[in-house]
C-alpha positions in Angstrom: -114.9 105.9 239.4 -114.0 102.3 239.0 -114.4 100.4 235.7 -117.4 98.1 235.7 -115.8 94.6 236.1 -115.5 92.6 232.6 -114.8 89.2 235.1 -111.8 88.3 233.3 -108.2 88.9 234.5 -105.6 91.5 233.3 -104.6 91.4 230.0 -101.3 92.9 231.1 -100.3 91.6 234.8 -101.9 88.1 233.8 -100.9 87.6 230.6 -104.9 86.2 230.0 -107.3 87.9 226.9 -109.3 90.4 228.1 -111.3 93.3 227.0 -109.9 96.5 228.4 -112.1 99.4 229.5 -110.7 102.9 228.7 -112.1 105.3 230.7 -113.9 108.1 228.1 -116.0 110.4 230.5 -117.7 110.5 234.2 -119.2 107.4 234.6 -118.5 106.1 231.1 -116.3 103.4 229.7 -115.3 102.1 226.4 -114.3 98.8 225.8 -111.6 98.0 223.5 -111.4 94.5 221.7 -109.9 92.7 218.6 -109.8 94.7 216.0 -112.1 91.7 214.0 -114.7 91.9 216.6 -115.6 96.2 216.2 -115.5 95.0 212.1 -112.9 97.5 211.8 -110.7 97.3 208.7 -107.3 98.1 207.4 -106.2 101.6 206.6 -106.5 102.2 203.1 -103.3 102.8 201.2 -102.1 99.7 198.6 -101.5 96.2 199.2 -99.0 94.8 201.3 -95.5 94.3 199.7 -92.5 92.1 201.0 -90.3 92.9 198.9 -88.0 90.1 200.2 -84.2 89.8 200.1 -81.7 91.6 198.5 -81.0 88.9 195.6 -84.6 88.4 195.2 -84.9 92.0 193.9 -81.9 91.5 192.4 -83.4 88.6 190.6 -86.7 90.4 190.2 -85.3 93.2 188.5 -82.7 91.0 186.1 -86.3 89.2 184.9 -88.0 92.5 184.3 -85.7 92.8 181.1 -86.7 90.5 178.7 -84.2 90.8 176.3 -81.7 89.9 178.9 -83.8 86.7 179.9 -83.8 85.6 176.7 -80.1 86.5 176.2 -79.1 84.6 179.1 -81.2 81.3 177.7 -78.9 82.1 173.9 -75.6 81.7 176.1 -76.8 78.4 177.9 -77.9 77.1 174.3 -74.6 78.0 172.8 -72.7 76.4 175.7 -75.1 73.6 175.7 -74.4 73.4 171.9 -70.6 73.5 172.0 -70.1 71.4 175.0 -72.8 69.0 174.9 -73.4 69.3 170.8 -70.0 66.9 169.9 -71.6 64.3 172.2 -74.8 64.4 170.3 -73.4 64.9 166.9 -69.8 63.3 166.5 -67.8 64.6 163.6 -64.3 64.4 162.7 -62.5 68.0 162.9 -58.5 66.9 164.1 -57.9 64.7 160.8 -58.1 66.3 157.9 -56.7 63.4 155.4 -59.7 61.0 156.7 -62.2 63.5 156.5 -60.9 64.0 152.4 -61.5 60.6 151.9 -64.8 60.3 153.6 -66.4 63.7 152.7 -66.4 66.0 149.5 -65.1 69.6 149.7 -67.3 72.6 149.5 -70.5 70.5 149.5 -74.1 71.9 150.4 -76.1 71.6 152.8 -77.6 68.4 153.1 -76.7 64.7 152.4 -75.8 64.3 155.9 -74.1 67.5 156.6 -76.8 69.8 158.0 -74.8 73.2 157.2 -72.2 71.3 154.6 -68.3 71.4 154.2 -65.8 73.6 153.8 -62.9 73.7 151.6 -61.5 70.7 154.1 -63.7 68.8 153.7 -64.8 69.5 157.5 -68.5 69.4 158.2 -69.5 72.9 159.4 -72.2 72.3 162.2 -69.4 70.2 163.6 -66.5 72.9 163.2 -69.6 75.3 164.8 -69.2 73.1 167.9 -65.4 72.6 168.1 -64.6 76.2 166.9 -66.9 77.4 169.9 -65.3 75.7 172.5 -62.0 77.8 171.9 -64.0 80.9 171.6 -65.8 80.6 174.9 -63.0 79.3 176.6 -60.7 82.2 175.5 -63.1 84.7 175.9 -64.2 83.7 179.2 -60.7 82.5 180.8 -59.2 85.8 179.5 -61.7 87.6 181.1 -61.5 86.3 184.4 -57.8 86.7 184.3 -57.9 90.5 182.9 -61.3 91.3 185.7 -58.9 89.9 188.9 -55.6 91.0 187.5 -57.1 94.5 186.7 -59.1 94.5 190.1 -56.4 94.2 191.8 -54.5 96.5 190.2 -56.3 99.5 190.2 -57.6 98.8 194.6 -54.0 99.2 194.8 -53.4 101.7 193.2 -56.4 104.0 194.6 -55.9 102.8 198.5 -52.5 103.8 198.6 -52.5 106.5 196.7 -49.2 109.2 196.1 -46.2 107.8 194.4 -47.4 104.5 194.2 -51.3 105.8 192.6 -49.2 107.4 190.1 -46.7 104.7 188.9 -49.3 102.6 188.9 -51.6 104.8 186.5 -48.7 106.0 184.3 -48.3 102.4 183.3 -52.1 102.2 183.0 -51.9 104.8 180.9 -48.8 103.7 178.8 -50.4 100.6 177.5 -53.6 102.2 176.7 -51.8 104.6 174.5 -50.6 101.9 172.4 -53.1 100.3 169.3 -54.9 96.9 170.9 -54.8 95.0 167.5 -50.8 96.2 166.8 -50.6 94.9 170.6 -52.1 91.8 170.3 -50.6 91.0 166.7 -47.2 91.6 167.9 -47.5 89.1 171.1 -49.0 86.6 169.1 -46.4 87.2 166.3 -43.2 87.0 168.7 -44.6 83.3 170.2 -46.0 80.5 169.0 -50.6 80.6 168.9 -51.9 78.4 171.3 -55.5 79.0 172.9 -53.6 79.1 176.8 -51.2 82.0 174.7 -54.2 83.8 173.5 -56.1 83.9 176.7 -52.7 85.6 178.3 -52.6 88.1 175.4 -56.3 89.1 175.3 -56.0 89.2 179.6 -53.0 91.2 178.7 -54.2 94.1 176.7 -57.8 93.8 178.5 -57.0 94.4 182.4 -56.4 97.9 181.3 -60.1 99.0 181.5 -60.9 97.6 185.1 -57.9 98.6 186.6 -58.8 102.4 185.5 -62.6 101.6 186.8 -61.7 100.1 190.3 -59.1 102.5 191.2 -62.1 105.6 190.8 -64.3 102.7 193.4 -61.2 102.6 195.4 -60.6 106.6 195.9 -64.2 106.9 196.5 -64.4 104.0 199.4 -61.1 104.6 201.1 -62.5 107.5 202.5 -65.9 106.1 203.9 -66.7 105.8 207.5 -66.3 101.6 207.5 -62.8 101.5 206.0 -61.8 104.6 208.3 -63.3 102.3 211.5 -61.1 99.1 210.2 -58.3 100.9 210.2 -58.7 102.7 213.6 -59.7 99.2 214.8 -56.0 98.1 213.5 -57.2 96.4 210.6 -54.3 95.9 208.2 -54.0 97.2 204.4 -54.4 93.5 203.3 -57.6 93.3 205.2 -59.3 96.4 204.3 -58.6 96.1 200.3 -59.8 92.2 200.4 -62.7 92.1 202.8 -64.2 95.7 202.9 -62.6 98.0 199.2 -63.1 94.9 196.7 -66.5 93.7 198.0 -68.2 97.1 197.7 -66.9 97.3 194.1 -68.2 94.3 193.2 -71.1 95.9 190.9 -68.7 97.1 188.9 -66.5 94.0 188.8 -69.0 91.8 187.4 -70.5 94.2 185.4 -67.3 94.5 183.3 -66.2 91.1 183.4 -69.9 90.4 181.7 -69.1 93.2 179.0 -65.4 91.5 178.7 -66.3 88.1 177.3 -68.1 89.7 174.8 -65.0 91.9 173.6 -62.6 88.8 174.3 -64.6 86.6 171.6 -64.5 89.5 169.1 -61.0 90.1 169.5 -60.2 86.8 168.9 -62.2 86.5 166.3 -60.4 89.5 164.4 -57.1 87.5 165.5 -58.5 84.2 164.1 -59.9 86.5 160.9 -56.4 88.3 160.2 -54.7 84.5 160.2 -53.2 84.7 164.1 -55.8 82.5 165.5 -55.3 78.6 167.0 -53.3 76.8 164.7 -54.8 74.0 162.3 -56.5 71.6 162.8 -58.0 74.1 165.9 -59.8 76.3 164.6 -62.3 79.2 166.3 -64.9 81.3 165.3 -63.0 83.8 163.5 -60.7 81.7 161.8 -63.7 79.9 160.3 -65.5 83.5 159.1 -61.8 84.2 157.4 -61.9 80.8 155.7 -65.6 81.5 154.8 -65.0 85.0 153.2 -62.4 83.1 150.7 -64.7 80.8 149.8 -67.7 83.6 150.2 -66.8 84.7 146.3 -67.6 81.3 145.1 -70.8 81.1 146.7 -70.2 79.0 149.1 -72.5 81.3 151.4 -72.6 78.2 153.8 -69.2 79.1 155.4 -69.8 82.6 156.0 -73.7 82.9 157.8 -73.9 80.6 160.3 -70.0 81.4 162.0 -71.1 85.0 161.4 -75.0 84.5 163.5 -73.2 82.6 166.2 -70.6 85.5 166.7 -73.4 87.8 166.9 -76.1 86.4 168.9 -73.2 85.5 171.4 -72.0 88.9 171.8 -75.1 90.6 172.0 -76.5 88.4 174.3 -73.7 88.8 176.4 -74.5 92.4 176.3 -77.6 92.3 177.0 -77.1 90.4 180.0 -74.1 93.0 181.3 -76.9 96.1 181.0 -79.2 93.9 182.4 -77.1 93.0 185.7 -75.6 96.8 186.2 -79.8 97.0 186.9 -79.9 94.5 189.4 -77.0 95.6 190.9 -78.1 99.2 191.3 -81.1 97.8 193.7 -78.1 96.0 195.9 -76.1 98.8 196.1 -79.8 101.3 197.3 -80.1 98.9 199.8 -76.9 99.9 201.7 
């Protein structure tokens, strides 16, 4: 039996609306329509959820942790503070003799010096600013050169495996054997400080870490289906560590090299605190907080608190920011 005519064309054949009849018993038909004309609602079961791109959960997850948001705003502030600061609040921190004649030694707080002097004569908010700019500079140059030296390193070493693996590693594993502070006094000893010298030497005893890290990634990649279809493909050794071995590492590349800055400030600042810091008139964090517990017994308490807050809200912050991105990244690396 036919389907009583609705008078409209096809839906299907003549791409036109139309209700279709569905054919439900003898003689009987159902028509089907929008789902807004039978007042038919959605299924129950939640709301809808896009959970959108990769770095928007990423970046949904990173501002889930609170402490890292605020941790992250405490390293623009310092930045802003050391880098913009001097612009703001010009001091004099290269010559000493002027600043003798023009300021008082050991003075208070106050009487236009905010957080005093020091035994210089130096105001200390300024040396706050110019001591910071070595410190961040260190620690972050340092450990960008330890993350890509160390990266590179240990894909090496865990692609090619054999001989080479094992040469590698027993250098690796040479280096680590011997004291970091011995290390790093003795480099600093044998040359002449400079902040370019101390970035080498902090790179130098700090690549150790991530080379040992990557070269695990590396052992556990080389053997995946993608890096076994670029090679059957004739992808070369170059290519395959570079484009395919580093990239899916990369949670654990930035993860340390967040982690690093935050050890490469506090080892300089035990350089700067045993006396192997920039030489004067630089200064850094540490050398100031060794200079501050001298004057410390006189109570001079000035010299010591505010270096030693701005070493620690630094490296916790950076710290907090590291735990907070290894989150993030897990969601990028679920997503594969």
């Amino acid at each position: 039996m036919n389907p009583p005519p609705d008078g409209q064309f096809d839906p299907v054949f003549n791409d036109v609306e139309a209700e279709t009849a569905l054919p439900v018993g003898d003689g009987e038909f159902m028509r089907v329509g929008p789902l807004s004309e039978q007042g038919t609602t959605a299924p129950a079961g939640g709301e809808a959820y896009s959970s959108g791109g990769v770095l928007r959960q990423m970046g949904r997850v990173f501002a889930e942790n609170k402490l890292a948001v605020v941790s992250l705003g405490v390293i623009v502030f310092f930045l802003l503070f050391c880098f913009v600061g001097p612009h703001v609040y010009p001091t004099n921190q290269t010559n000493s003799q002027m600043v003798l004649q023009e300021s008082t030694q050991n003075a208070p707080p106050g009487n236009g010096n905010p957080l005093g002097t020091d035994e210089s004569g130096f105001n200390i908010l300024g040396r706050l600013m110019y001591g910071g700019q070595i410190s961040l500079i260190v620690g972050l140059l340092s450990a960008l050169v330890a993350t890509v030296f160390g990266t590179l390193w240990g894909a090496v070493s865990g692609f090619f495996g054999g001989w080479v693996d094992s040469v590698l590693m027993r250098i690796v594993d040479m280096l680590l054997s011997i004291p970091v502070l011995f290390l790093l006094i003795a480099l600093v000893t044998i040359y002449r400080s400079s902040e370019w010298l101390l970035v080498l030497v902090i790179a130098f005893v700090s690549w150790l870490v991530p080379a040992r890290l990557i070269r695990g990634e590396t052992l556990s990649l080389r053997s995946r289906e993608f890096v076994q279809a670029v090679r059957v493909m004739g992808g070369s050794n170059n290519r395959i560590i570079n484009r395919h071995i580093i990239p899916n590492a990369v949670g654990t590349i930035v993860v340390f090299a967040t982690f690093q800055v935050a050890d490469s400030i506090l080892l300089l600042a035990a350089l700067g605190y045993l006396g192997f810091g920039v030489p004067a008139p630089q200064t850094d964090w540490g050398t100031m907080l060794s200079n501050g517990v001298n004057a410390a017994g006189n109570g001079y308490w000035w010299q010591i608190y505010p270096v030693g807050l701005c070493i620690v809200l630094v490296v916790i912050a950076f710290n907090y920011v590291g735990d907070a991105l290894r989150d993030s990244l897990e969601v990028r690396l679920q997503q594969r």
